[in-house]
Z-matrix of the N, CA and C atoms (Angstrom, degrees):
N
C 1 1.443
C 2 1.524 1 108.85
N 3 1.347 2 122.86 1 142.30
C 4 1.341 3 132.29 2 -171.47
C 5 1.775 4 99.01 3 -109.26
N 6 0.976 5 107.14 4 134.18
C 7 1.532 6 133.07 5 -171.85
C 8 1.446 7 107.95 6 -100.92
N 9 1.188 8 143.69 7 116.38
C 10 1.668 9 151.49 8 151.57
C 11 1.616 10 97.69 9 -43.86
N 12 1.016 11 117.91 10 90.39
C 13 1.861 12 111.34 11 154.23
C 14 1.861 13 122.88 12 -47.76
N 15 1.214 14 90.77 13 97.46
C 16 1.813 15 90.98 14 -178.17
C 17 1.743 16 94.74 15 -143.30
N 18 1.362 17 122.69 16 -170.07
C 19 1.116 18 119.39 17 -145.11
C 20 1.294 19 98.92 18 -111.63
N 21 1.329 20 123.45 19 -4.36
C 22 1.527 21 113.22 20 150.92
C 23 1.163 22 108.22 21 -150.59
N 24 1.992 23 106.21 22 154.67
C 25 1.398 24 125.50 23 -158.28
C 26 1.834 25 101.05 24 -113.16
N 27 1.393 26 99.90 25 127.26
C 28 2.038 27 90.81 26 174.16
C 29 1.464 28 91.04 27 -111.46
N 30 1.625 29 87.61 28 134.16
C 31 1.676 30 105.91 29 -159.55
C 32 1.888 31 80.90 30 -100.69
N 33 1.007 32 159.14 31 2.95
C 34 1.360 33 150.03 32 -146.72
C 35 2.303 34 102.77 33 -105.76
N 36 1.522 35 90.39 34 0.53
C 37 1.605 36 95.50 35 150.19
C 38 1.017 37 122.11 36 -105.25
N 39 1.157 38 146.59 37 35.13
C 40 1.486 39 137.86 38 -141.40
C 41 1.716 40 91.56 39 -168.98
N 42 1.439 41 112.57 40 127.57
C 43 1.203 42 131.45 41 179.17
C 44 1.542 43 99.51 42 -72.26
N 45 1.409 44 113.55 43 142.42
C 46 1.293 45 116.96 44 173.06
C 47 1.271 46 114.32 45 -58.57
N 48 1.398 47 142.39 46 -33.02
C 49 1.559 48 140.99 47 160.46
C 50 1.322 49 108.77 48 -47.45
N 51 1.204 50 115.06 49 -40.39
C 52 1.772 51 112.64 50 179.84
C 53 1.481 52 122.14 51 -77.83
N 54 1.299 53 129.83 52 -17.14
C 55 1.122 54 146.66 53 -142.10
C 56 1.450 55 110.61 54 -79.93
N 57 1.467 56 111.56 55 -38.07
C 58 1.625 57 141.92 56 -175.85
C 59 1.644 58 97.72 57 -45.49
N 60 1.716 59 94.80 58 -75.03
C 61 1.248 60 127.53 59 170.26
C 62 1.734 61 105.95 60 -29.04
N 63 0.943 62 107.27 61 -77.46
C 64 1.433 63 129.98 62 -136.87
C 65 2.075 64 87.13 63 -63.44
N 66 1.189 65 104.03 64 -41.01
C 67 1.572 66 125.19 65 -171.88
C 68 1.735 67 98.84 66 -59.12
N 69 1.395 68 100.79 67 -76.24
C 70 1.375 69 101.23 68 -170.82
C 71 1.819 70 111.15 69 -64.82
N 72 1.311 71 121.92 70 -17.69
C 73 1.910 72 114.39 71 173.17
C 74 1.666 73 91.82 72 -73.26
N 75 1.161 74 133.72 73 -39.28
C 76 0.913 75 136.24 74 -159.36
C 77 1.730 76 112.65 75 -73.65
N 78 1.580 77 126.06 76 -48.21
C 79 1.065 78 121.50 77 174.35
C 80 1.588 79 111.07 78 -90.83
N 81 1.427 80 129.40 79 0.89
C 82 1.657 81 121.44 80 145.74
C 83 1.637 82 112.10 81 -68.06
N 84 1.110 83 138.86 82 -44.17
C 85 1.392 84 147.42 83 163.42
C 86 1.644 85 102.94 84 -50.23
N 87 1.377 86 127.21 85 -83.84
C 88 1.962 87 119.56 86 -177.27
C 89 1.372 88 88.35 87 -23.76
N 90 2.068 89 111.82 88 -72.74
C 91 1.557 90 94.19 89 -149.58
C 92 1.481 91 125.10 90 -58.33
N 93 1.494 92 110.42 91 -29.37
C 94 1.969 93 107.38 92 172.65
C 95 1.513 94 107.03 93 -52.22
N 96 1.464 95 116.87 94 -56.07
C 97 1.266 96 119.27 95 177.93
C 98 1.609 97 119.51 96 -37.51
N 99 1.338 98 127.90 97 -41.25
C 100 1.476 99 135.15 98 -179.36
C 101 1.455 100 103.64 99 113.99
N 102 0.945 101 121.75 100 -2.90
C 103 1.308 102 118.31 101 178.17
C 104 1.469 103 119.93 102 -51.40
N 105 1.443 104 142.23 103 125.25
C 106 1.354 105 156.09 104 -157.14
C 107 1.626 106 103.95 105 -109.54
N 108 0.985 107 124.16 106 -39.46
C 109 1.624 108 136.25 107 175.87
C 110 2.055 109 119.71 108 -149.98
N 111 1.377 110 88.08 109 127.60
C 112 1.433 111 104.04 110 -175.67
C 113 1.413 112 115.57 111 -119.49
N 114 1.381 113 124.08 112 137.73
C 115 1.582 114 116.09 113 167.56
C 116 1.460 115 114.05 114 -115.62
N 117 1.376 116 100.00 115 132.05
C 118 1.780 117 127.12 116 -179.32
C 119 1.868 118 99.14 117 -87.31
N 120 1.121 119 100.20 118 107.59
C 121 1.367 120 99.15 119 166.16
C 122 1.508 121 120.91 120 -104.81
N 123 1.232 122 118.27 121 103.33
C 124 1.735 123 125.16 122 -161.36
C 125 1.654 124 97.41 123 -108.43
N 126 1.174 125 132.29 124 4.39
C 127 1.509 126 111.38 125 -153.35
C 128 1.046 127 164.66 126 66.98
N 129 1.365 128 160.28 127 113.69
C 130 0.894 129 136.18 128 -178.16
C 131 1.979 130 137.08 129 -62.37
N 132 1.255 131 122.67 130 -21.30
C 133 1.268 132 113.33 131 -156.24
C 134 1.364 133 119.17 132 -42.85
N 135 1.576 134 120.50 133 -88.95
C 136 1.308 135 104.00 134 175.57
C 137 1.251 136 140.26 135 -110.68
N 138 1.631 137 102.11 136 9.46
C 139 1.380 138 126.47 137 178.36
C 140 1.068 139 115.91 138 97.14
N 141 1.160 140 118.41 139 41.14
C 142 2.026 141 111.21 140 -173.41
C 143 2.060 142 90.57 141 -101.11
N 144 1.001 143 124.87 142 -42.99
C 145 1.249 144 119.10 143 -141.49
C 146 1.936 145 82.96 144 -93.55
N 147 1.373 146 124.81 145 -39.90
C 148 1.273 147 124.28 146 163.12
C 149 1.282 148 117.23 147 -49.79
N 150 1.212 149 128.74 148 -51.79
C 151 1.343 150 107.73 149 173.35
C 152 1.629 151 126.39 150 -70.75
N 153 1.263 152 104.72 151 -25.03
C 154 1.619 153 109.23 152 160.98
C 155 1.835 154 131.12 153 -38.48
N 156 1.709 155 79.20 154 -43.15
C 157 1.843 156 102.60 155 -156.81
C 158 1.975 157 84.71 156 -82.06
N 159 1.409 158 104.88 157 -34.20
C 160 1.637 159 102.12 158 -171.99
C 161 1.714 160 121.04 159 -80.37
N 162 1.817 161 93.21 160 -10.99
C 163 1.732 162 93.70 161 171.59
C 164 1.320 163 106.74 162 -104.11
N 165 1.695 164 130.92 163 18.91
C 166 1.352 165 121.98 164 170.72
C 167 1.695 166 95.01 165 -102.37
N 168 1.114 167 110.45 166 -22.25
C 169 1.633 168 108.13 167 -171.21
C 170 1.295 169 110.62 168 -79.48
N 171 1.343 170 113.01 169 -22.73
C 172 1.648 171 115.50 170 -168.42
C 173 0.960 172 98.78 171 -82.17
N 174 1.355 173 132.90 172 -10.16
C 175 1.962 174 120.22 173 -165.49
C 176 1.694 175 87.29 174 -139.24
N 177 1.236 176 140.00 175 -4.76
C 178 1.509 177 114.16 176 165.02
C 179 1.468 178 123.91 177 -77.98
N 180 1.291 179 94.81 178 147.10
C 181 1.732 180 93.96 179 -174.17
C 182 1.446 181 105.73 180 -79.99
N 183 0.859 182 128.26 181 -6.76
C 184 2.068 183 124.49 182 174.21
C 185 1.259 184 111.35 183 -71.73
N 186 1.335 185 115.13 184 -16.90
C 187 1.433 186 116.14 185 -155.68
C 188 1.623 187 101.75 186 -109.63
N 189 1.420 188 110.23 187 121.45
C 190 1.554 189 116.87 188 162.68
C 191 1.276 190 135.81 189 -90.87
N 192 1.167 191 106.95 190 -17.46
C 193 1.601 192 123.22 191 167.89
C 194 1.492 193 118.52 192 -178.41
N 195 1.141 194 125.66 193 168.57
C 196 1.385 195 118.57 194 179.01
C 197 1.915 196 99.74 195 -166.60
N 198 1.371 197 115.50 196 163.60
C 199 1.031 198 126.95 197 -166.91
C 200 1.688 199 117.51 198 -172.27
N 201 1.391 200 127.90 199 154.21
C 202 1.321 201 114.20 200 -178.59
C 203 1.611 202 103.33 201 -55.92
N 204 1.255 203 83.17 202 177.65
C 205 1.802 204 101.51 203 -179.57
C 206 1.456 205 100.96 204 -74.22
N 207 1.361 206 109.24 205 -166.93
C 208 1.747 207 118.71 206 -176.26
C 209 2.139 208 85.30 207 -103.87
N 210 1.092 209 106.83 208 -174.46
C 211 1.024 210 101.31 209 -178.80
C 212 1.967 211 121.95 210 -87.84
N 213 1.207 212 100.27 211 -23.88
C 214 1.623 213 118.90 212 168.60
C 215 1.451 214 110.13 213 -72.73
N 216 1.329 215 120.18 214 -14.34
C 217 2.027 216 121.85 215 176.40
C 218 1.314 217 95.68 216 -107.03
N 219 1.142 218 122.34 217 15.22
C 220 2.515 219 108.88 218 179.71
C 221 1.459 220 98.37 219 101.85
N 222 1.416 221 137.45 220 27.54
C 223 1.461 222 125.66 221 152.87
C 224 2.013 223 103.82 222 37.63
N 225 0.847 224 98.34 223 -153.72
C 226 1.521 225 117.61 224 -168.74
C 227 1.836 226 89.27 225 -66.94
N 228 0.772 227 120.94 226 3.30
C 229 1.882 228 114.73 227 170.78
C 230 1.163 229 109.76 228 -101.63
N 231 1.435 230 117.64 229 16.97
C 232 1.730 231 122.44 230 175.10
C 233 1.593 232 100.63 231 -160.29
N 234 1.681 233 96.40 232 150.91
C 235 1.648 234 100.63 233 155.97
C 236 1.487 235 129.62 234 -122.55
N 237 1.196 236 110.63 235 146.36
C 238 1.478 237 93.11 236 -176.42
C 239 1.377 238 78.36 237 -95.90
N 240 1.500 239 101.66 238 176.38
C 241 1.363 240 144.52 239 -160.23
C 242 1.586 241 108.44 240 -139.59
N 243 1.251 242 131.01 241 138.30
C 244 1.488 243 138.82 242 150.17
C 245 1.536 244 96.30 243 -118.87
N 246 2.053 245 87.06 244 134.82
C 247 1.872 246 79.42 245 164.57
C 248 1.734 247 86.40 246 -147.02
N 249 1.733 248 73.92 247 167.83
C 250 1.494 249 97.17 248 -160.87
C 251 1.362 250 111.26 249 -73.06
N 252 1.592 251 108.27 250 154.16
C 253 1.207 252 115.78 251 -178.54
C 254 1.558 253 135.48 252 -49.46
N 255 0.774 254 133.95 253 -171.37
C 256 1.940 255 123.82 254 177.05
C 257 1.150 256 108.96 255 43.09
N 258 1.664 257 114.77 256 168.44
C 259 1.529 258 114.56 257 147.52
C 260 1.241 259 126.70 258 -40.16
N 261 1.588 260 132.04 259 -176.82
C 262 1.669 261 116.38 260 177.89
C 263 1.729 262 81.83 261 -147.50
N 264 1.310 263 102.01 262 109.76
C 265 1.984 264 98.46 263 162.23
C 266 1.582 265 116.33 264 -66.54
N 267 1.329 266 109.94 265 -175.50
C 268 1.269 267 102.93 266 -160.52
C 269 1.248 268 112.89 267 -86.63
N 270 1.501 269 112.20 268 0.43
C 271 1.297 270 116.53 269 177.10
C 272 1.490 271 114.41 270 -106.37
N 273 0.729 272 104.97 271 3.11
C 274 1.889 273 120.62 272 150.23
C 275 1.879 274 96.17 273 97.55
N 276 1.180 275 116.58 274 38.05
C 277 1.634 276 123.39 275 -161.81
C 278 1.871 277 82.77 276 -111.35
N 279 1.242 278 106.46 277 127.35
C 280 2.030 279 100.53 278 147.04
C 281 1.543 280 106.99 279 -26.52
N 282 1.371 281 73.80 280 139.83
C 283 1.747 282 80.11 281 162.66
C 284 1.943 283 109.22 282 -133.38
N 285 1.239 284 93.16 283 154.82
C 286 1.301 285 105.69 284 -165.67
C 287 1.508 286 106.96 285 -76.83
N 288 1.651 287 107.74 286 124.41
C 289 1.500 288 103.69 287 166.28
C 290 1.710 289 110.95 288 -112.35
């Protein structure tokens, strides 16, 4: 499936098995794009797909911080995202453009 790169993703089509996936193709794509901040919208119900979206962020190297939304972007039913500047190689070093 081909994904529209825009600045936020609603994960609430996406089977929780897929979600992992779908998260991390998704924030290598924002960061080529230039994108500086992205929002993950996972939902609220019972937290399965939030905690998913919060253990790909804690260990990707694109990602500089992240936090729920404000309450007008999906409150705790979304995350924003900051990611870091430049490309990111796979060894989590800048990469040269």
């Amino acid at each position: 499936m081909v994904l529209p790169i825009e600045d936020r993703l609603d994960l609430h089509a996406f089977a929780p098995r897929d979600v992992r996936s779908v998260v991390e193709s998704y924030l290598e794509a924002a960061g080529e794009a230039g994108f500086e901040e992205v929002r993950l919208i996972h939902g609220r119900g019972i937290g399965v797909q939030r905690e998913i979206v919060r253990s790909v962020l804690a260990r990707h190297p694109a990602v500089a911080a992240f936090d729920d939304a404000g309450p007008d972007r999906g409150g705790w039913g979304a995350t924003v995202v900051r990611l870091r500047k430049g490309k990111r190689a796979a060894d989590g070093r800048e990469g040269v453009d």
